[in-house]
DODO-55283 format. One record per atom (N, C-alpha, C): residue in one letter; x, y, z. Coordinates in steps of 0.05 Angstrom, whole numbers, padded with zeros to 5 digits, always signed. Example, Ala and Ser with C-alpha at 12.3 -4.5 7.8 and 13.67 -1.06 7.14 Angstrom:
2
A+00264-00114+00156 A+00246-00090+00156 A+00264-00066+00156 S+00257-00045+00142 S+00273-00021+00143 S+00258+00001+00157 
***
This chain:
324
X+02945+02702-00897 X+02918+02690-00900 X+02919+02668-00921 X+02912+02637-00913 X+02911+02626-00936 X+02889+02626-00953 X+02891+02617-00982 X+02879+02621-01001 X+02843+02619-00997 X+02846+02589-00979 X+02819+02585-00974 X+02799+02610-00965 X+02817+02619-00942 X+02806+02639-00921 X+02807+02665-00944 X+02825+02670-00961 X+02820+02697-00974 X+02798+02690-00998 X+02793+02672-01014 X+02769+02669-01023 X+02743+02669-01002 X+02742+02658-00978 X+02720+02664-00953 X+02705+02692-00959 X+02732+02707-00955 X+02729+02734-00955 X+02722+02759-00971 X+02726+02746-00995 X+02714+02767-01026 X+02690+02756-01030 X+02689+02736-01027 X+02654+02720-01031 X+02637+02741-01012 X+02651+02733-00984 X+02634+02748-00970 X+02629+02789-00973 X+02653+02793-00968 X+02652+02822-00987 X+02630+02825-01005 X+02635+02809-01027 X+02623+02812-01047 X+02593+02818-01044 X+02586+02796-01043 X+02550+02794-01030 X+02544+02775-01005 X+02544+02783-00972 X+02557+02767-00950 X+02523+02756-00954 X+02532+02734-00945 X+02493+02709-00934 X+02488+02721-00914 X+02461+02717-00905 X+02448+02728-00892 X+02428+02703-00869 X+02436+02683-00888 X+02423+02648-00878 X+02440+02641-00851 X+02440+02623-00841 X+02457+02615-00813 X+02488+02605-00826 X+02504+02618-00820 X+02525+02602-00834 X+02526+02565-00838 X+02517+02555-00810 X+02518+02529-00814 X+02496+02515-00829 X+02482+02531-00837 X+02461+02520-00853 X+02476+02491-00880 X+02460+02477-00884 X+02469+02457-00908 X+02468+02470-00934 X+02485+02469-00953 X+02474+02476-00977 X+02461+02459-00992 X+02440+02471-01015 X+02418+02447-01027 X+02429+02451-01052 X+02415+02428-01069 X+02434+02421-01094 X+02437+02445-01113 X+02431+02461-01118 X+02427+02485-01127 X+02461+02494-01121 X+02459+02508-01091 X+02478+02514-01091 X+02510+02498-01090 X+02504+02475-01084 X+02532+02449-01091 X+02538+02452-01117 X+02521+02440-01141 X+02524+02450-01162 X+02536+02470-01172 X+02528+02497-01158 X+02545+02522-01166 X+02569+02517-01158 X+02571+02515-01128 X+02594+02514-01128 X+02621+02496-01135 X+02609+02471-01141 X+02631+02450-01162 X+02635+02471-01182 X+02619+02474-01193 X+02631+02495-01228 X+02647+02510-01227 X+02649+02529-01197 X+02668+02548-01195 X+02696+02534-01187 X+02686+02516-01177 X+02722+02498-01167 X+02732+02485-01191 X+02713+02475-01206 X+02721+02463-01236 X+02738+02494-01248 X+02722+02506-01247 X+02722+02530-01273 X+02759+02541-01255 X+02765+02546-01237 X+02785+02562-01215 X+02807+02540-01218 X+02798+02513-01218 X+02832+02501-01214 X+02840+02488-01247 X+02824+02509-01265 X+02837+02494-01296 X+02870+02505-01301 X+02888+02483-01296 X+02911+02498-01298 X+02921+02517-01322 X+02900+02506-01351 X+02924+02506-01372 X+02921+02541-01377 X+02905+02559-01368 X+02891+02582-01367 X+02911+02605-01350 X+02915+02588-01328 X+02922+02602-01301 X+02909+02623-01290 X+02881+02607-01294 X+02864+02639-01287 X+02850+02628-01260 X+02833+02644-01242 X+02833+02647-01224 X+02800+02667-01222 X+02782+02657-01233 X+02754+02669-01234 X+02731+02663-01210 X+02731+02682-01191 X+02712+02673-01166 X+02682+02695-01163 X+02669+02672-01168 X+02645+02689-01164 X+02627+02690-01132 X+02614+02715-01133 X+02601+02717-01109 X+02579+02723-01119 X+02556+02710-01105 X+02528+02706-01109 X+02504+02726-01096 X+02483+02721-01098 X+02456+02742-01080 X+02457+02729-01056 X+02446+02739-01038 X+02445+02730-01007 X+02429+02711-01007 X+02445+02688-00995 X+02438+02665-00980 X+02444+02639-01011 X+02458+02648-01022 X+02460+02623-01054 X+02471+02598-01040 X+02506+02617-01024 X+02523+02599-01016 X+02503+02572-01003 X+02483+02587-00980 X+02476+02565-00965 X+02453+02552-00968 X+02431+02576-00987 X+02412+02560-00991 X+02391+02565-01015 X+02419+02577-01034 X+02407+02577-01065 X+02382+02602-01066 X+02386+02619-01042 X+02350+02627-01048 X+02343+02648-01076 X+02364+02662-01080 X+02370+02662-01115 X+02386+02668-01133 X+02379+02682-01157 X+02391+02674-01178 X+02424+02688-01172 X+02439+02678-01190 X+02475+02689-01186 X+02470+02723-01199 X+02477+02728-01178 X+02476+02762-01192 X+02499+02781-01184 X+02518+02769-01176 X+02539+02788-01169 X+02562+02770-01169 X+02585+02781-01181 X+02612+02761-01190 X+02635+02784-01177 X+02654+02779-01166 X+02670+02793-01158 X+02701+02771-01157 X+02729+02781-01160 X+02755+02773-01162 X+02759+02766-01140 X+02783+02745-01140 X+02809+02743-01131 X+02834+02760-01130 X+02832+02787-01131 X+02856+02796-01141 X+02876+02802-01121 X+02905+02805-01134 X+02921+02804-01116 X+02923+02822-01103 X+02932+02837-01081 X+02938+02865-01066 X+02944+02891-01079 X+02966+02883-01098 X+02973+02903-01108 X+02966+02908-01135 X+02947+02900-01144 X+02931+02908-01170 X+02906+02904-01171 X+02896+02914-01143 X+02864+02905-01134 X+02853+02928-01150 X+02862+02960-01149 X+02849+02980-01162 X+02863+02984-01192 X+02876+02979-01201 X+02875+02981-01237 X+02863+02953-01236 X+02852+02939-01219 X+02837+02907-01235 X+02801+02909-01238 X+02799+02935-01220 X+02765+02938-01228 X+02756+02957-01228 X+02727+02962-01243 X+02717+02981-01259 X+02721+03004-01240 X+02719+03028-01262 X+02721+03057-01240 X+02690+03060-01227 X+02695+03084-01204 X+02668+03084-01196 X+02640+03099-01216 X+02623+03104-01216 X+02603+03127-01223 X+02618+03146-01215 X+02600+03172-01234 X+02609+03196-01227 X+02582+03215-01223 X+02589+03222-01192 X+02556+03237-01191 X+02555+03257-01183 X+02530+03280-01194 X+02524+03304-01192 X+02504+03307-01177 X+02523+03322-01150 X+02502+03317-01124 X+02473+03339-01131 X+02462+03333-01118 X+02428+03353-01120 X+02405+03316-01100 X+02393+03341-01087 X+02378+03337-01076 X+02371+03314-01044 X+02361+03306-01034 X+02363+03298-01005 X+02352+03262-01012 X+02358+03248-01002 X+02346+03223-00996 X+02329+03215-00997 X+02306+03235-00985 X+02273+03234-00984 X+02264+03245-01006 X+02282+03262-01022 X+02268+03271-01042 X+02266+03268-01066 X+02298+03242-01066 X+02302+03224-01084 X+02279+03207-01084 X+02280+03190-01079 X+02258+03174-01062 X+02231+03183-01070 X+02217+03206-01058 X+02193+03221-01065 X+02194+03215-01102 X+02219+03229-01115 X+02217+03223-01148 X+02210+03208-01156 X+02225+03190-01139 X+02231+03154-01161 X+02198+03143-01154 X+02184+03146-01127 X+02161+03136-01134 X+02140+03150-01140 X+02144+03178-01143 X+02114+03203-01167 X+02125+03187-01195 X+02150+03183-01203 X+02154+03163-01227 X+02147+03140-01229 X+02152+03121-01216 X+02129+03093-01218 X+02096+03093-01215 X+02100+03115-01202 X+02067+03112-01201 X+02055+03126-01233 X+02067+03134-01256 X+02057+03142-01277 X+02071+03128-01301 X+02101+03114-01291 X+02113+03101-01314 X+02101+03069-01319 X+02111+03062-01347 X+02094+03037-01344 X+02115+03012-01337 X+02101+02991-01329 X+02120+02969-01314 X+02105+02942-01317 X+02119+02918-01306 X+02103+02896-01310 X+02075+02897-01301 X+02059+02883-01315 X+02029+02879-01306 X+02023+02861-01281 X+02039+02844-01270 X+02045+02832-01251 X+02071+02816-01240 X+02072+02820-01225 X+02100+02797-01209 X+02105+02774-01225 X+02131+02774-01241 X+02137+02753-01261 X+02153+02741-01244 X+02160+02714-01244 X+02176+02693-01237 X+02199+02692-01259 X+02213+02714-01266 X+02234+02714-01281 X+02252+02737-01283 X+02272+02731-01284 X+02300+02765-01281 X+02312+02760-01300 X+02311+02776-01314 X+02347+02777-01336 X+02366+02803-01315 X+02388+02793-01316 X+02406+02811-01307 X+02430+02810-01316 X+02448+02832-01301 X+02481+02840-01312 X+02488+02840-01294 X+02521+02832-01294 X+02530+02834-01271 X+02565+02832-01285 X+02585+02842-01269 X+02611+02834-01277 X+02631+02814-01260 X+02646+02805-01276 X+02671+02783-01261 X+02693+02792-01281 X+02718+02779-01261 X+02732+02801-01268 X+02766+02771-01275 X+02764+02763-01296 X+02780+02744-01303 X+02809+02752-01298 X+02828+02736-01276 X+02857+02745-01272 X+02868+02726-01281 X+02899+02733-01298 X+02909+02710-01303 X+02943+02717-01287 X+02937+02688-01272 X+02948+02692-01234 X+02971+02686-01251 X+02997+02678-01276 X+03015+02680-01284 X+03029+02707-01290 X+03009+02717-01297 X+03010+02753-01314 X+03007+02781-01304 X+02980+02758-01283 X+02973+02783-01271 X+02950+02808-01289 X+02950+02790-01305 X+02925+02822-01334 X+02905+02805-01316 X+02887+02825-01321 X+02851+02823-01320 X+02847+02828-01339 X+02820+02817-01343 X+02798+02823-01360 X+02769+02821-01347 X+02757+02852-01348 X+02730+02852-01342 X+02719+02830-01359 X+02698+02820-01347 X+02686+02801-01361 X+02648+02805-01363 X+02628+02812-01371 X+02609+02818-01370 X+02596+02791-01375 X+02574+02788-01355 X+02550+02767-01354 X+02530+02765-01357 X+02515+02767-01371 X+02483+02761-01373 X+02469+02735-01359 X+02462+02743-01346 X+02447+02725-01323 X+02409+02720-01333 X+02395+02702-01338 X+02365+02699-01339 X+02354+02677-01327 X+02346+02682-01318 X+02330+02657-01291 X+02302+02669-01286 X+02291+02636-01300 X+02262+02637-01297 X+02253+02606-01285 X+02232+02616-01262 X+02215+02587-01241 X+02185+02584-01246 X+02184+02565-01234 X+02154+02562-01239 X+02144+02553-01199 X+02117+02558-01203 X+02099+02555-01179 X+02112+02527-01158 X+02122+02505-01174 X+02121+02478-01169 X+02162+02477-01166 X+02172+02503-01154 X+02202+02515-01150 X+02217+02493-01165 X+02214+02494-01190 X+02230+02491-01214 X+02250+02511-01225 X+02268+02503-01240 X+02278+02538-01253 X+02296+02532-01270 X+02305+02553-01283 X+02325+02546-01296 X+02340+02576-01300 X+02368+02572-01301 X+02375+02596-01293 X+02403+02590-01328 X+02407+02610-01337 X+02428+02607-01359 X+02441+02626-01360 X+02471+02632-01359 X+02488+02660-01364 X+02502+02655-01378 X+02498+02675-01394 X+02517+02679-01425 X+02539+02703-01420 X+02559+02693-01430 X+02584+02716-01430 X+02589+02738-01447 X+02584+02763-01432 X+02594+02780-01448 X+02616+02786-01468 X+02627+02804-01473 X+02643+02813-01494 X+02662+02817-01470 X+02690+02807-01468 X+02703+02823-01441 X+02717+02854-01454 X+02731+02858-01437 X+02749+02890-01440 X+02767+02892-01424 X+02790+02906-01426 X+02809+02909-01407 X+02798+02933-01388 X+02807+02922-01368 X+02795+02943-01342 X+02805+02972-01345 X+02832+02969-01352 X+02850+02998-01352 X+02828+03017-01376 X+02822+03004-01391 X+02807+03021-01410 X+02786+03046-01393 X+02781+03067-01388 X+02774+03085-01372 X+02746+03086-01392 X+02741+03088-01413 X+02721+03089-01432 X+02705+03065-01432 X+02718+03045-01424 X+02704+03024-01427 X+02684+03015-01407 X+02708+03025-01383 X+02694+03017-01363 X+02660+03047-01357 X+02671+03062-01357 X+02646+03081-01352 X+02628+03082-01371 X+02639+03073-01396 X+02616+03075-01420 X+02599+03049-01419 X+02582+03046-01435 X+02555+03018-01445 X+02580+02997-01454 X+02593+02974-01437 X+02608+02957-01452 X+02599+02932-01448 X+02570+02930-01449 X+02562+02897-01437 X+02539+02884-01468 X+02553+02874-01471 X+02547+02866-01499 X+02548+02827-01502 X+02533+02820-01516 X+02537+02791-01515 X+02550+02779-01539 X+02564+02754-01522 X+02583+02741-01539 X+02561+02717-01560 X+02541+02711-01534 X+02534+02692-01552 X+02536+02661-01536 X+02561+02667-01516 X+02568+02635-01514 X+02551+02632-01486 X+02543+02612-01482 X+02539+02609-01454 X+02562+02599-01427 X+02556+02612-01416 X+02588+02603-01389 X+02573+02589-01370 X+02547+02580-01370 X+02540+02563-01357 X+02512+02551-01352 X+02500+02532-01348 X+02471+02536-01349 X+02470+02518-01319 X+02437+02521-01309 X+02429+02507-01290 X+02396+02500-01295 X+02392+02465-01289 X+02362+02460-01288 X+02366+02457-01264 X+02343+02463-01258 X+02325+02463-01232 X+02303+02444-01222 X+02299+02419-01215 X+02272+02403-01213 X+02260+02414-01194 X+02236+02401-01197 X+02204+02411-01174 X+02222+02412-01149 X+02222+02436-01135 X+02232+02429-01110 X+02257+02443-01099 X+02270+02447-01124 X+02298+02458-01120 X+02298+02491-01116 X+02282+02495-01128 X+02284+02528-01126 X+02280+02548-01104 X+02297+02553-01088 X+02291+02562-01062 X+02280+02586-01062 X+02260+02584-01071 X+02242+02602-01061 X+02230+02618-01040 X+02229+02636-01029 X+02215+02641-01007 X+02186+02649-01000 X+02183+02669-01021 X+02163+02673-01031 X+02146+02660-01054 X+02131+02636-01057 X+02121+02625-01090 X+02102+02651-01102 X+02076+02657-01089 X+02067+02681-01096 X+02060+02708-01085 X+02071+02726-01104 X+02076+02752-01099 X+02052+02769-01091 X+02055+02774-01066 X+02025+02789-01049 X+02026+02815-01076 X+01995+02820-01057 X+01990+02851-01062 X+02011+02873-01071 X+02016+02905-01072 X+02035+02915-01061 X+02016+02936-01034 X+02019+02929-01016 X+02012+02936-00994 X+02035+02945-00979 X+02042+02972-00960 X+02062+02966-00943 X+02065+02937-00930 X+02043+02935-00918 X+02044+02909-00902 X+02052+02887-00913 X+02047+02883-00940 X+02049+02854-00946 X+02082+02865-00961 X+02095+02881-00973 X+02124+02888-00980 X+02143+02887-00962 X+02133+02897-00935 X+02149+02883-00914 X+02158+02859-00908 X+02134+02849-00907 X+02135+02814-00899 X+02143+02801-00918 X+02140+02809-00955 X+02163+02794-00966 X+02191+02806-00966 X+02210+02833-00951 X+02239+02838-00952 X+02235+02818-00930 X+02217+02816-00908 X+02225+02794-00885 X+02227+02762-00881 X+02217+02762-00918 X+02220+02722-00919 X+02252+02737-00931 X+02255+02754-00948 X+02289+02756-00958 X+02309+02768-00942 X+02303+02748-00909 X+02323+02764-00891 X+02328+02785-00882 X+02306+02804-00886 X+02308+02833-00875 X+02297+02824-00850 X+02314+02829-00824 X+02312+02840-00805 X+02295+02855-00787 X+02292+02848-00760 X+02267+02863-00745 X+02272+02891-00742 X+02301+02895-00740 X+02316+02927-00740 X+02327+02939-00760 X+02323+02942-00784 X+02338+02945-00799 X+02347+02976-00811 X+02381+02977-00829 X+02386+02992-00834 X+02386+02988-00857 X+02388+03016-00876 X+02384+03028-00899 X+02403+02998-00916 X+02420+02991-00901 X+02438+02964-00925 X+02418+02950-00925 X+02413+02933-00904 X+02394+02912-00891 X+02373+02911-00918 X+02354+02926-00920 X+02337+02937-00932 X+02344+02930-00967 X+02369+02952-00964 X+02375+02946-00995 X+02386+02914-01008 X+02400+02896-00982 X+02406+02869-00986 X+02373+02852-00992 X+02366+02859-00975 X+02333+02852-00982 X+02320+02852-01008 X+02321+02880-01016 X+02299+02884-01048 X+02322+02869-01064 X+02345+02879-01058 X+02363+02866-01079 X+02355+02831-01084 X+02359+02811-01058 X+02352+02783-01056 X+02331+02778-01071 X+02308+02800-01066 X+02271+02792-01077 X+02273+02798-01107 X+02292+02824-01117 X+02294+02825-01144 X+02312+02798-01163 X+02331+02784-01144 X+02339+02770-01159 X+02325+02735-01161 X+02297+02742-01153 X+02282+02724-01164 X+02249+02735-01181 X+02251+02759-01176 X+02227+02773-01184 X+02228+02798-01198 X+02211+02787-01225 X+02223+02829-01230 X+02189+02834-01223 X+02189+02858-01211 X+02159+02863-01195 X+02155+02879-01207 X+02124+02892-01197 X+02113+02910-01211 X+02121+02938-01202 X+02113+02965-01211 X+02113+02989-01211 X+02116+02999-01173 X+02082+02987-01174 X+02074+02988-01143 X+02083+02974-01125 X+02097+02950-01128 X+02114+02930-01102 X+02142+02948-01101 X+02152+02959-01127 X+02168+02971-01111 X+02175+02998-01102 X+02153+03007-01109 X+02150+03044-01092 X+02145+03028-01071 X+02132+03014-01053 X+02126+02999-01023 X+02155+02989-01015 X+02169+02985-01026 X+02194+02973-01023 X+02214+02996-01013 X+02208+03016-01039 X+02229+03045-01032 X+02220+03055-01007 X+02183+03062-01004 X+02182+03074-00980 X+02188+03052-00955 X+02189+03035-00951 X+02213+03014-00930 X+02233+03029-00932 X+02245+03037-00948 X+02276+03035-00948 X+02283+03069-00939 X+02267+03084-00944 X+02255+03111-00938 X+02256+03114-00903 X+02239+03096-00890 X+02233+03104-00861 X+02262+03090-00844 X+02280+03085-00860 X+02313+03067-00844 X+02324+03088-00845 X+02349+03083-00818 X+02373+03105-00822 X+02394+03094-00842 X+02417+03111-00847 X+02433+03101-00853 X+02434+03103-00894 X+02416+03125-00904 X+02408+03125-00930 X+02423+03156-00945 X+02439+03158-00951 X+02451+03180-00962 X+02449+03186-00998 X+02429+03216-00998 X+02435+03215-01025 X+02471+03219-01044 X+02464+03219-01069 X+02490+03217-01079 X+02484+03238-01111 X+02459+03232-01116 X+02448+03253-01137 X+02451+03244-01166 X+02458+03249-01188 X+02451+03238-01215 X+02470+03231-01224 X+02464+03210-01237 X+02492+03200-01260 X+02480+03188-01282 X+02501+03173-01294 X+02488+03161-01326 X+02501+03130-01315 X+02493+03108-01312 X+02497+03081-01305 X+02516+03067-01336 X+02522+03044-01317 X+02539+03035-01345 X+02527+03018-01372 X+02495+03022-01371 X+02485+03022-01398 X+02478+03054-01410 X+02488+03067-01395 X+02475+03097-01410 X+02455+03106-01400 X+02441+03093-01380 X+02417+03106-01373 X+02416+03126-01353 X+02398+03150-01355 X+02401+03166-01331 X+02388+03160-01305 X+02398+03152-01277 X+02392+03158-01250 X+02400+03175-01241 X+02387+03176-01210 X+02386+03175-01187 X+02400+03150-01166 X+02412+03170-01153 X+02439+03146-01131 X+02427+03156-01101 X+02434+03134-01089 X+02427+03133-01064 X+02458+03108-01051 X+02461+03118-01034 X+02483+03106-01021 X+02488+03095-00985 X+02484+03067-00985 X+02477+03057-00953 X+02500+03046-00950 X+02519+03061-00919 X+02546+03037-00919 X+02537+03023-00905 X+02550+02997-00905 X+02543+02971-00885 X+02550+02972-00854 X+02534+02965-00833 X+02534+02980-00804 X+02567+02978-00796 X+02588+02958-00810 X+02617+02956-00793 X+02632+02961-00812 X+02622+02985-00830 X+02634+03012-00841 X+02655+02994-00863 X+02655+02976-00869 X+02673+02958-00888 X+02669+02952-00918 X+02634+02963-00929 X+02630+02973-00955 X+02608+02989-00951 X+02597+02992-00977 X+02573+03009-00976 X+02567+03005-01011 X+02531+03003-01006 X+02526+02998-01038 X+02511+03018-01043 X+02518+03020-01071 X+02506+03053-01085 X+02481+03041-01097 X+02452+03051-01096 X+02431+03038-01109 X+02421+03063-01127 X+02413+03051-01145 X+02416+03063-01174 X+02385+03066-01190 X+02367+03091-01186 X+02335+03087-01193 X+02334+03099-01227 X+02320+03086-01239 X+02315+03105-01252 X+02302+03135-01256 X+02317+03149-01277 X+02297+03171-01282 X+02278+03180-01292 X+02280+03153-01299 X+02250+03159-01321 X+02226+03136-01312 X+02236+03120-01299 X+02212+03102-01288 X+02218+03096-01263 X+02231+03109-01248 X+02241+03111-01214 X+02244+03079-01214 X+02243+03060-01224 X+02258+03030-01216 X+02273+03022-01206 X+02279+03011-01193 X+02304+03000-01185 X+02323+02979-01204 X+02346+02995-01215 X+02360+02982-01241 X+02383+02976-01227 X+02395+02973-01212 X+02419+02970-01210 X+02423+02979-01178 X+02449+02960-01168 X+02461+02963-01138 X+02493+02954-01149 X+02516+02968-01135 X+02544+02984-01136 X+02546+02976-01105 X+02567+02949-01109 X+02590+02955-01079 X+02609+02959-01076 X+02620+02973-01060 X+02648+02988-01058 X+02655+02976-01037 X+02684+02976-01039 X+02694+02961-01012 X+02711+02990-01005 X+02703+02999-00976 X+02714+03022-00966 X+02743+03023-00940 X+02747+02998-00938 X+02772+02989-00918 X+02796+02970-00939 X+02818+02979-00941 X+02843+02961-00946 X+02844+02934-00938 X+02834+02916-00956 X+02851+02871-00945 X+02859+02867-00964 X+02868+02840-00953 X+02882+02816-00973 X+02869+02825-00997 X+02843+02831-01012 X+02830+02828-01032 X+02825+02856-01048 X+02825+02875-01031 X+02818+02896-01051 X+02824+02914-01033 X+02828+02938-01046 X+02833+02963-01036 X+02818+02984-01027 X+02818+03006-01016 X+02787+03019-01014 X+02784+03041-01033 X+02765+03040-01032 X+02754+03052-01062 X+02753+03023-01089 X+02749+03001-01080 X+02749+02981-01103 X+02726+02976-01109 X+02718+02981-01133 X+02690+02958-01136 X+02680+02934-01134 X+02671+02922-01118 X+02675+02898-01115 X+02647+02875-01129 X+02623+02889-01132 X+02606+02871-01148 X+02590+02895-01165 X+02568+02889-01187 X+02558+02910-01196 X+02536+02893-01211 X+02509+02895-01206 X+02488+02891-01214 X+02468+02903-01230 X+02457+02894-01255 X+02437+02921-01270 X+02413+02892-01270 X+02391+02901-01264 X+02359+02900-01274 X+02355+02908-01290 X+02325+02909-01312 X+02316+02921-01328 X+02329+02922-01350 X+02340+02896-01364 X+02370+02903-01380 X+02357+02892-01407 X+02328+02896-01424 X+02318+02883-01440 X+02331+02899-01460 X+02339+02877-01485 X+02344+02885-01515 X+02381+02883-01505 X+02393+02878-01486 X+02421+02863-01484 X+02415+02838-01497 X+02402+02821-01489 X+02413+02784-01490 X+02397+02779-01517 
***
């Protein structure tokens, strides 16, 4: 496979678009992607840093960068990224679900639909001479306005060596301070789908997973690619997204997974949707204490060019205030 075609392929892994492939990209996403070809052919480094974005960036920016995933080579795809969660099974799907929203409906949350996300996410720096990785942690914050303006800035974490087993399962996302990249946005640029955030109505939470490419049929991924897209331009309120979970509730394809501690320390609830051509599956991550949706976990579950099965291949946290 040449190089081209095996970067095609982790991108898509990573977080696949959901837009028409042939769609144009708008300056938003050109921009990104110069930085990553700037940032990938610096020789004097020999590194090799490829990020994969939220659905539909590649083609049509619709938002913010929230998921970064490697290049790595075949045979050090699994000592090159983080280990998985570790979870203590209890209880059913529906009844996960039933928790996470008797918990939003009493925990407290934004007062309304903000036009702004801070997030986490990891990339995973190879140096294609050596062959070491280094986890690399990102702080992602992107905030728009009505008139699809924006500005999006990520600051680099503290990195860590992946082999570190402590590191990786423990709280290791900490800021450096520096920024690894910024983006303005003029009137216009911000691909928005939604400018303002309805009600939380079933009816009207539908129709916005359905401006973020959810599907007339959809499965339990479908769904989760969805809230994921809408979160990575919106952190919503309490009630948009208990309407969101129960969507994600009436799909097949939704397997509990039961409790763990996430990689800031916090305690969830897991829920786990593989993708319909059985090739990953992402673990979504609620809280326990305010049933939220903090975080989505993709695993790549089939052997390629890029990773192994059982690899992690992107990893996203919400709700990440008092990091940046």
């Amino acid at each position: 496979m040449t190089d081209s075609a095996l970067l095609e392929r982790v991108l898509t892994d990573a977080d696949p678009a959901r837009t028409p492939r042939e769609s144009a990209p708008d300056l938003r996403a050109i921009a990104l992607r110069d930085r990553i070809l700037r940032d990938t052919r610096a020789p004097r480094q020999h590194r090799a840093v490829v990020a994969g974005w939220a659905s539909g960036l590649t083609v049509a920016a619709a938002s913010a960068v929230v998921a970064v995933a490697v290049m790595v080579p075949q045979n050090a795809a699994v000592a090159g990224t983080p280990l998985p969660l570790e979870f203590d099974a209890g209880g059913t799907a529906a009844q996960i679900l039933d928790d996470a929203q008797a918990a939003l409906a009493t925990s407290d949350g934004p007062a309304g639909a903000e036009r702004a996300v801070q997030s986490a996410s990891w990339s995973f720096a190879v140096d294609m001479g050596t062959r070491e990785t280094e986890v690399v942690p990102q702080l992602v914050t992107t905030t728009w306005n009505p008139d699809l303006s924006g500005r999006t800035v990520a600051i680099e974490g503290v990195p860590y060596d992946p082999a570190d087993a402590a590191a990786n399962v423990g709280s290791e996302i900490s800021s450096s301070g520096e920024v690894a990249w910024e983006l303005d946005m003029a009137p216009g640029e911000f691909a928005a789908p939604i400018v303002d955030m309805p009600a939380a109505t079933p009816e009207n939470m539908r129709a916005v997973l359905e401006a973020y490419w959810l599907p007339s049929d959809p499965t339990g991924f479908d769904v989760v690619a969805a809230i994921s897209s809408a979160k990575g331009q919106w952190t919503l309120t309490n009630a948009q997204e208990s309407e969101m979970l129960g969507i994600l509730e009436q799909v097949p394809g939704v397997e509990a997974l039961g409790t763990s501690i996430d990689r800031l320390e916090r305690p969830v609830t897991a829920l786990r949707v593989p993708s319909p051509d059985g090739t990953s599956s992402d673990v979504v991550l609620l809280s326990a204490d305010t049933g939220r949706i903090v975080g989505v976990e993709r695993t790549n579950l089939l052997d390629n060019e890029a990773f192994a099965a059982g690899a992690i291949i992107s990893y996203q946290l919400w709700d990440i205030e008092g990091i940046l």
